[in-house]
BALUM-131460 format. One record per residue: residue in three letters; x, y, z of N, C-alpha, C, CB in turn; residue number from 1. Coordinates in nm, 3 decimals. Last residue first. Glycine has a CB too. Example, Ala and Ser with C-alpha at 12.3 -4.5 7.8 and 13.67 -1.06 7.14 Angstrom:
BEGIN
R     r       npx       npy       npz      capx      capy      capz       cpx       cpy       cpz      cbpx      cbpy      cbpz     k
R   SER     1.285    -0.225     0.708     1.367    -0.106     0.714     1.290     0.003     0.787     1.408    -0.060     0.572     2
R   ALA     1.319    -0.569     0.780     1.230    -0.450     0.780     1.320    -0.330     0.780     1.131    -0.447     0.905     1
END
This chain:
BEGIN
R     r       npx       npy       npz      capx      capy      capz       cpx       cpy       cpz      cbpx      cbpy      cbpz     k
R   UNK     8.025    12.343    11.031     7.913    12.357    11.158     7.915    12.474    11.257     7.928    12.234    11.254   159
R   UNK     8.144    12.363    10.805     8.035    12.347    10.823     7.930    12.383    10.945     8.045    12.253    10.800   158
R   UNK     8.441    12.340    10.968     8.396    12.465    10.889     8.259    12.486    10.823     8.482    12.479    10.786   157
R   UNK     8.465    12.069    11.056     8.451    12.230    11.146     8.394    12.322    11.075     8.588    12.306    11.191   156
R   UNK     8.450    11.998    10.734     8.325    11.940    10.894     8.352    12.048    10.976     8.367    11.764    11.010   155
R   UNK     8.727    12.056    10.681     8.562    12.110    10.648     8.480    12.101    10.731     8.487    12.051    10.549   154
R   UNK     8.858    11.970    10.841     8.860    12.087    10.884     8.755    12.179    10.849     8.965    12.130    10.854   153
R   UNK     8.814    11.650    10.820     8.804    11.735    10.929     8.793    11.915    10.934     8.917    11.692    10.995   152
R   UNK     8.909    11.718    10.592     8.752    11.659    10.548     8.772    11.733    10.713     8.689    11.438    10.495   151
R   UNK     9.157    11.753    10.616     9.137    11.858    10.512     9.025    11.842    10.576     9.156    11.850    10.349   150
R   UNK     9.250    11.557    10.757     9.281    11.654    10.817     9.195    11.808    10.732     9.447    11.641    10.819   149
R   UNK     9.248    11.338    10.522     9.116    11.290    10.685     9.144    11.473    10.729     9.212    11.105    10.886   148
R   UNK     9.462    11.452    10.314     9.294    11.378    10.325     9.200    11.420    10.406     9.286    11.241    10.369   147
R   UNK     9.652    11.374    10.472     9.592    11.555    10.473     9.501    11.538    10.408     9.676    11.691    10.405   146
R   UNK     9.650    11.132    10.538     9.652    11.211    10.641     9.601    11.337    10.619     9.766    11.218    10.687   145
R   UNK     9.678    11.047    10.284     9.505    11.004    10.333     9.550    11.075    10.449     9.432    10.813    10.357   144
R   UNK     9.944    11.166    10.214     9.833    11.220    10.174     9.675    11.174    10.197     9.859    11.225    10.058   143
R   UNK    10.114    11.000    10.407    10.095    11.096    10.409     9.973    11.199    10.289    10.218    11.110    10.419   142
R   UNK    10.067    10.689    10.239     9.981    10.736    10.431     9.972    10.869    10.421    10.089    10.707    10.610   141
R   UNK    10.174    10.779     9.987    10.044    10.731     9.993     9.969    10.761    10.175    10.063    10.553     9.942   140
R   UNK    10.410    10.810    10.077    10.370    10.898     9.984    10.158    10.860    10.016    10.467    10.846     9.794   139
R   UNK    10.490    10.521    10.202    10.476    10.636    10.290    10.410    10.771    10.193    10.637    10.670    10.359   138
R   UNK    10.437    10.371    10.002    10.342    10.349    10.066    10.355    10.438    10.142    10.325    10.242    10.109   137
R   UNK    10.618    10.447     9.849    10.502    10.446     9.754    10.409    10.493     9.846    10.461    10.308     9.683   136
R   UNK    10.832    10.431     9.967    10.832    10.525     9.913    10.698    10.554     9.887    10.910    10.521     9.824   135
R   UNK    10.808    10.123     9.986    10.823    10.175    10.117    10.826    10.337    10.083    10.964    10.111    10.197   134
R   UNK    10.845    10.039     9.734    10.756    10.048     9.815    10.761    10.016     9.945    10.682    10.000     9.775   133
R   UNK    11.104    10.121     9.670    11.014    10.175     9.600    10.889    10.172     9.722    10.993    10.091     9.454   132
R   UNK    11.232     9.893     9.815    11.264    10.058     9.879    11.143    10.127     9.800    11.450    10.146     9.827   131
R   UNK    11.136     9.662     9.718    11.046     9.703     9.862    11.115     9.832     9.950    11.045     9.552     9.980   130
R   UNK    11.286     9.706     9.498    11.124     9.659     9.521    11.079     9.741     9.623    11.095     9.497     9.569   129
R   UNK    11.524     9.694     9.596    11.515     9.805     9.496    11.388     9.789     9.504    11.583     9.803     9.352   128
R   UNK    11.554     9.436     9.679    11.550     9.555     9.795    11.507     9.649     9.706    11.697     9.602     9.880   127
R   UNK    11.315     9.147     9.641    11.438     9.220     9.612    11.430     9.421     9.698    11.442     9.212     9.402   126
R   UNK    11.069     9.042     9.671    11.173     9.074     9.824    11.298     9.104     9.722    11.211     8.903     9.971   125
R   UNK    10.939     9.051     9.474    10.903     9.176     9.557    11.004     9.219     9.710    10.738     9.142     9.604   124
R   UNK    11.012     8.804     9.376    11.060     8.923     9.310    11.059     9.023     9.449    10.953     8.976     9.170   123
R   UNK    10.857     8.609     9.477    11.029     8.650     9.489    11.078     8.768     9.444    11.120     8.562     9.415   122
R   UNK    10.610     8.720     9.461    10.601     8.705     9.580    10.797     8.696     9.600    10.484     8.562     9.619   121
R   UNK    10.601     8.616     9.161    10.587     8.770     9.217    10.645     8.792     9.323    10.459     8.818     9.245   120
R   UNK    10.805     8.305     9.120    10.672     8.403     9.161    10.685     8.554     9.148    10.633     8.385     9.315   119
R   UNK    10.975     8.069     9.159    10.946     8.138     9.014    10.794     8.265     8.984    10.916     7.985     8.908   118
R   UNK    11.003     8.052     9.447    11.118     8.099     9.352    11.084     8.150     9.226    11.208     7.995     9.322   117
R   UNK    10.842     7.992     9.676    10.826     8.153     9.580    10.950     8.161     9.448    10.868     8.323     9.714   116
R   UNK    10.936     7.737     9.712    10.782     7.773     9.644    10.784     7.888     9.591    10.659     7.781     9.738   115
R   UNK    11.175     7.788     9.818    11.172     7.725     9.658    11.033     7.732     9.656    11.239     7.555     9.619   114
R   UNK    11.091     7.931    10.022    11.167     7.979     9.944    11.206     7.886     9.814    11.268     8.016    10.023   113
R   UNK    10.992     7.749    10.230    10.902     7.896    10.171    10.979     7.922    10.052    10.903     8.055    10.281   112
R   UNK    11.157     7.622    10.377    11.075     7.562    10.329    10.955     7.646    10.206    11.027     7.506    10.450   111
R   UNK    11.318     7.850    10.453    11.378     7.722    10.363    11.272     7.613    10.296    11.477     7.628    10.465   110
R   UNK    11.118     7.987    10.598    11.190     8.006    10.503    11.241     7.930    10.390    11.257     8.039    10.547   109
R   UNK    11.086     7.779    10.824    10.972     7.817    10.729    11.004     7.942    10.601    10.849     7.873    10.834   108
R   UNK    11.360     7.792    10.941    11.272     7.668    10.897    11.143     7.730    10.805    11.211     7.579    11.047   107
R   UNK    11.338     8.005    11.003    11.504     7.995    10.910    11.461     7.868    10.872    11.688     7.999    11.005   106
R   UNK    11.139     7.986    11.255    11.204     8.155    11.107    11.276     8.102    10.992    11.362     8.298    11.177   105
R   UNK    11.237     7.857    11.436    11.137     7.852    11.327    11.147     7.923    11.238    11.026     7.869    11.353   104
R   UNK    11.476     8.020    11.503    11.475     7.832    11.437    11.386     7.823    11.343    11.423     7.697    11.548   103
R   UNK    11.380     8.179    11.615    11.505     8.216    11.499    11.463     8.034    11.421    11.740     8.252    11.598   102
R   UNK    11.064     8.136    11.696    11.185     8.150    11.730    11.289     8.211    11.623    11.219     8.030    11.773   101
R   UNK    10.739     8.383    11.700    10.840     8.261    11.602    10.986     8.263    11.650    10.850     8.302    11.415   100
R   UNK    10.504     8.378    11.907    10.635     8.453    11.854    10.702     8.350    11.849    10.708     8.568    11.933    99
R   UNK    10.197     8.286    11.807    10.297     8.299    11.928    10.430     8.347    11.877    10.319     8.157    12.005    98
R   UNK     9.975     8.434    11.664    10.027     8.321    11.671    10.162     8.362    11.745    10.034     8.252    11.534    97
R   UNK     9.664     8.491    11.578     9.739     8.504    11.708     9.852     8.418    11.747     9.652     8.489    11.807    96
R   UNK     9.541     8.338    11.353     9.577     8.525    11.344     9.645     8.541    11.478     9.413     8.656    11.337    95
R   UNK     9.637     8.017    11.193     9.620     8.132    11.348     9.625     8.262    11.362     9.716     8.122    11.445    94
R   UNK     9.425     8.021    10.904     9.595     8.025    11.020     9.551     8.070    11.124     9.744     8.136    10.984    93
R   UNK     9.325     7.642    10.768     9.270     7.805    10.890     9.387     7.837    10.933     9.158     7.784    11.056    92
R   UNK     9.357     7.557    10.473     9.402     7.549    10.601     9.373     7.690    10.667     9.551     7.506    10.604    91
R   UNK     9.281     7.536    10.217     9.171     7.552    10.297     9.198     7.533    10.471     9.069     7.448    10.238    90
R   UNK     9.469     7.517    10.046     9.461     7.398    10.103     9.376     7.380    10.238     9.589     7.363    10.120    89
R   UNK     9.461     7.814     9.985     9.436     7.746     9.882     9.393     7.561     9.932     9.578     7.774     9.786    88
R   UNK     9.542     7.918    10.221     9.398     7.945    10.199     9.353     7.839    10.052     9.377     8.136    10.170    87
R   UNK     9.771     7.849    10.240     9.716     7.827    10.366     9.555     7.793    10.308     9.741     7.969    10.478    86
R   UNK     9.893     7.986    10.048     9.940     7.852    10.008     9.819     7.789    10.114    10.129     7.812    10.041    85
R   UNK     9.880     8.267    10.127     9.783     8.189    10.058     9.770     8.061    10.005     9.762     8.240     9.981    84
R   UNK     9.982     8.225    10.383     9.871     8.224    10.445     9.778     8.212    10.284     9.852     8.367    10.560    83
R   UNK    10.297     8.237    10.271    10.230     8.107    10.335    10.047     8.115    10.346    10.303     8.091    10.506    82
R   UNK    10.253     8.517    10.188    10.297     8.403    10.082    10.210     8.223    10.122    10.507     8.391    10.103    81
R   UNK    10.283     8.642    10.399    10.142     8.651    10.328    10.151     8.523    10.218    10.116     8.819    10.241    80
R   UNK    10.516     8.553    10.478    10.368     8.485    10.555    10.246     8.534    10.464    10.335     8.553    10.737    79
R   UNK    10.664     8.708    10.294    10.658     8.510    10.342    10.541     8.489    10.368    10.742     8.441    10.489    78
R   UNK    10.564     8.944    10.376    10.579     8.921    10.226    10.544     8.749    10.261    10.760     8.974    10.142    77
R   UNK    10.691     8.971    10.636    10.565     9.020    10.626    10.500     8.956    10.509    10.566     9.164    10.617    76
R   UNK    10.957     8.908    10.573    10.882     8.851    10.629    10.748     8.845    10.632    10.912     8.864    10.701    75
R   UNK    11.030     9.141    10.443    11.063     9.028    10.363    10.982     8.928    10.466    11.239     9.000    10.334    74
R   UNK    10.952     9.388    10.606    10.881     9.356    10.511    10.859     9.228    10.466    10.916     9.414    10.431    73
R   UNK    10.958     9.241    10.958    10.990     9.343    10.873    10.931     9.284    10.756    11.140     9.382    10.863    72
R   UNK    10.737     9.283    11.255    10.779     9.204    11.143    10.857     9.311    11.032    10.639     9.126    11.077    71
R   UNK    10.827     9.600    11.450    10.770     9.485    11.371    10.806     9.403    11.285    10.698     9.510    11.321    70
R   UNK    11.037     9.694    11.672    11.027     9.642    11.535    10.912     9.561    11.532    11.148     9.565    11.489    69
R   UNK    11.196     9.712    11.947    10.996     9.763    11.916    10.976     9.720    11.807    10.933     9.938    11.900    68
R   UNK    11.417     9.688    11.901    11.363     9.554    12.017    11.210     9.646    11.979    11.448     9.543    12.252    67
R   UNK    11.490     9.862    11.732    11.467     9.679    11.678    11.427     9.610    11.746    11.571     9.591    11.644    66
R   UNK    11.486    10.048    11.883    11.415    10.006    11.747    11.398     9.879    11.694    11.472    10.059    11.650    65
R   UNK    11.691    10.004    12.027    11.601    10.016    12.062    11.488    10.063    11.980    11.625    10.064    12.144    64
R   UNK    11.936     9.986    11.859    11.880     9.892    11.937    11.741     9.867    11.982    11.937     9.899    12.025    63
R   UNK    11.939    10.220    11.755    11.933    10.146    11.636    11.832    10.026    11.749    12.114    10.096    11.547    62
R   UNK    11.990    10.427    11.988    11.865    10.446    11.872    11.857    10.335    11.843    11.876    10.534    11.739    61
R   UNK    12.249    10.291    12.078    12.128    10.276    12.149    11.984    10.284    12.051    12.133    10.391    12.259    60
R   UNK    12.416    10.417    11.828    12.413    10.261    11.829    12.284    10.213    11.922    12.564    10.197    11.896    59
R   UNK    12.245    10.705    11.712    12.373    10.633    11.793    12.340    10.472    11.798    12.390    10.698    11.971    58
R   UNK    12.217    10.851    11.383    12.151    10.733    11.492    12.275    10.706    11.572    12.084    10.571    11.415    57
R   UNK    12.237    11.222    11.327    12.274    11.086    11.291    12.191    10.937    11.427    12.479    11.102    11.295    56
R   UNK    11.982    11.443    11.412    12.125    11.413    11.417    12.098    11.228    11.380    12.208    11.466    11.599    55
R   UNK    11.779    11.728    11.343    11.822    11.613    11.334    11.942    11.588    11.369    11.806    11.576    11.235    54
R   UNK    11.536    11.921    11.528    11.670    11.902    11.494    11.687    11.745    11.439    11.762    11.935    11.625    53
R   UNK    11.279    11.956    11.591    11.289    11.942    11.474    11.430    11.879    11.405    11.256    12.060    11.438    52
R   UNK    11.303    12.047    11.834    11.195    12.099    11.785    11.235    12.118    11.604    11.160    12.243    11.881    51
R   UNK    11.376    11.771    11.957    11.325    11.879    11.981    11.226    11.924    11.900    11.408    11.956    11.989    50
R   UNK    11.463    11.576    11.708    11.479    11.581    11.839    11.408    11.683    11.806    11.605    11.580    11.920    49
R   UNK    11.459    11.254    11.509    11.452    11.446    11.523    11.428    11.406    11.631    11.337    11.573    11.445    48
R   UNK    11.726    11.054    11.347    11.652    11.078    11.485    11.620    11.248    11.497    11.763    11.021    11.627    47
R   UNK    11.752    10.957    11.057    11.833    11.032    11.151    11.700    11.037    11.253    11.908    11.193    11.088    46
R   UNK    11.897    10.728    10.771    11.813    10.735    10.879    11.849    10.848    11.008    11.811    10.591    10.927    45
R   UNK    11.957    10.719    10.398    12.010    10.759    10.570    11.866    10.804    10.640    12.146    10.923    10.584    44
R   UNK    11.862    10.617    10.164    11.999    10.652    10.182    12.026    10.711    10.377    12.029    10.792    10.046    43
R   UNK    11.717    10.337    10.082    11.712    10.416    10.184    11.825    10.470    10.217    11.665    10.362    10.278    42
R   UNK    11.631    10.307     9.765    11.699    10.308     9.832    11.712    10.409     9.946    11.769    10.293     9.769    41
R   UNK    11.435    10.336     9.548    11.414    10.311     9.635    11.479    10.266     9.757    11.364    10.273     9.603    40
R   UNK    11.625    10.459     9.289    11.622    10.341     9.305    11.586    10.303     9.436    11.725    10.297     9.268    39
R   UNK    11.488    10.707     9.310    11.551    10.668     9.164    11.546    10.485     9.204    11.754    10.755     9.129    38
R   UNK    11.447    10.842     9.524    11.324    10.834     9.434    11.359    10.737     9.299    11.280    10.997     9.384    37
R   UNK    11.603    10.715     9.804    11.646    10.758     9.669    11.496    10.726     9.595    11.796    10.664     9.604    36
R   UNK    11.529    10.834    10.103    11.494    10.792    10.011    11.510    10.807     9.861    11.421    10.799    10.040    35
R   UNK    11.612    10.958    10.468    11.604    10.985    10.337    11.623    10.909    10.221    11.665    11.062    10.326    34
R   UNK    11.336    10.988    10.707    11.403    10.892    10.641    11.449    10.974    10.465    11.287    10.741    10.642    33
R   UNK    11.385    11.043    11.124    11.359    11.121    10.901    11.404    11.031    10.845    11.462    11.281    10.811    32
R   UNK    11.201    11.003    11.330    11.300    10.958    11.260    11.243    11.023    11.122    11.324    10.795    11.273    31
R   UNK    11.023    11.090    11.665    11.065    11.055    11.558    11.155    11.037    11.438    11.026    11.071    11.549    30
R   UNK    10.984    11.029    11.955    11.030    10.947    11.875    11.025    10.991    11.760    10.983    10.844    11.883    29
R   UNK    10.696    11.297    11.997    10.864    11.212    12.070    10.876    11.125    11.951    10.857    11.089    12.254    28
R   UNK    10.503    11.504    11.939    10.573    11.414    11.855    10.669    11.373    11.920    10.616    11.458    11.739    27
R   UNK    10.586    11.835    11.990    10.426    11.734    12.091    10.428    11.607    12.015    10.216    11.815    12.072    26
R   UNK    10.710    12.019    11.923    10.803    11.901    12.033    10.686    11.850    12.060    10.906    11.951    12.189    25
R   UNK    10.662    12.019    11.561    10.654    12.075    11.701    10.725    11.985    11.758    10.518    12.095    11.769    24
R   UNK    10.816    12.152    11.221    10.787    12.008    11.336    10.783    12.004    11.513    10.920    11.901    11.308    23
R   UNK    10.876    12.314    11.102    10.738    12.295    11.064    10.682    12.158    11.178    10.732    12.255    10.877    22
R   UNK    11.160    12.345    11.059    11.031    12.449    11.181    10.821    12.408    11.150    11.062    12.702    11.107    21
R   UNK    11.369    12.187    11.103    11.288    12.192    11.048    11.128    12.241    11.140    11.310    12.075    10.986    20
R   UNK    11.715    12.183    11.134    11.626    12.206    11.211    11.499    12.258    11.044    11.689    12.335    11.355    19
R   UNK    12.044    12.103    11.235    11.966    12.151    11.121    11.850    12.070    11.234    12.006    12.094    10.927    18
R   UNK    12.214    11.991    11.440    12.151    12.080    11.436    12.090    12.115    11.375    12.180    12.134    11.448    17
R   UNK    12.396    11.733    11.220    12.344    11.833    11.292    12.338    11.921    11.348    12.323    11.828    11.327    16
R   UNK    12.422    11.719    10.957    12.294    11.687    11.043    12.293    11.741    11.110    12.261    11.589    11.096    15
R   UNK    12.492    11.951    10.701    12.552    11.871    10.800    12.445    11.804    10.884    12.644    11.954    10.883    14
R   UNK    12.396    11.934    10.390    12.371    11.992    10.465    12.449    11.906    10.534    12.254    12.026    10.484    13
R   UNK    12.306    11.779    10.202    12.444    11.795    10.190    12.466    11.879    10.334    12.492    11.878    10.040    12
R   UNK    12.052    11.718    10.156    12.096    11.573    10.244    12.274    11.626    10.212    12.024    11.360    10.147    11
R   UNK    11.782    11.935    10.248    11.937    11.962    10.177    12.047    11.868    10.240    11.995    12.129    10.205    10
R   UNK    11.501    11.888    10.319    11.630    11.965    10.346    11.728    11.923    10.262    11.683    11.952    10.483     9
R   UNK    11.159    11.809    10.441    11.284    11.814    10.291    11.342    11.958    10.358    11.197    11.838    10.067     8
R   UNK    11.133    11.531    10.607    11.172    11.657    10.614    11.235    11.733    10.537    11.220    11.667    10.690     7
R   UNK    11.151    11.284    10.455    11.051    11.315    10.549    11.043    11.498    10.556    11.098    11.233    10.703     6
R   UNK    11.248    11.343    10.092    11.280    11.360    10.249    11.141    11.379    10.366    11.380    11.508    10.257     5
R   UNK    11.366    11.201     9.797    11.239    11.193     9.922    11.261    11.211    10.028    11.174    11.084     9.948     4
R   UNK    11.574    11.273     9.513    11.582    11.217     9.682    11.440    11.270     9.723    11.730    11.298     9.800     3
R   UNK    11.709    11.203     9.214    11.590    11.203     9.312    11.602    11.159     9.404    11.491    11.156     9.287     2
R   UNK    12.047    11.231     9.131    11.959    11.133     9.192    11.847    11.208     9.262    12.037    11.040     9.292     1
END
């Protein structure tokens, strides 16, 4: 199986303590994700510390990720879903719209979900989908990063 590592290491390796020297301590929070290239599957999430170390997630990590979480994908997906059902019936959405209860959530779903049934828009919330792309799209940020970092270094190197 093709694997994608934030930090490529060796997912036989033990977590922890392994250590990746290419990653300073001027970065808090961050997380390695490792990614089956085969079937966009997120095989394990770990927390780097220091100066690179990884170790597994404790139950606090998980929590306190989810209370910062953004919308997640399959949602993200809905509303784009709704906002063109929105745009087709020339309805204006609210770009500032107040935080959706559980109620509402599980209501505009049920109501969302036999419209996308014979669509793209169902497909793309299958998980093998949106592990690919979540692969695609981190492959993709990290190279407009060494992109902008390259053009920056020319521009220094011009002037």
């Amino acid at each position: 199986m093709a694997e994608a590592h934030a930090n490529v290491s060796s997912p036989k390796e033990p977590t922890a303590g392994r250590s990746n020297p290419g990653l300073g301590t001027s970065q808090p929070n961050l997380f390695a994700l490792t990614i089956s290239a085969d079937t966009g599957e997120i095989v394990k999430i770990e927390k780097v510390e220091g100066a690179g170390t990884r170790r597994d997630l404790r139950d606090d990590d998980t929590v306190g990720l989810s209370a910062k979480a953004a919308v997640t994908l399959d949602a993200l997906i809905e509303r784009a879903f709704e906002a063109g059902i929105a745009c087709v019936l020339g309805v204006r959405a609210l770009h500032a719209e107040a935080e959706e209860s559980d109620e509402e959530a599980d209501l505009r779903r049920a109501l969302l979900m036999p419209l996308m049934e014979n669509t793209w828009a169902k497909d793309s919330l299958k998980r093998e989908v949106l592990g690919k792309a979540i692969l695609a799209s981190a492959i993709a940020q990290i190279a407009a990063a060494r992109t902008a970092t390259r053009e920056k270094g020319g521009d220094a190197a011009k002037s």
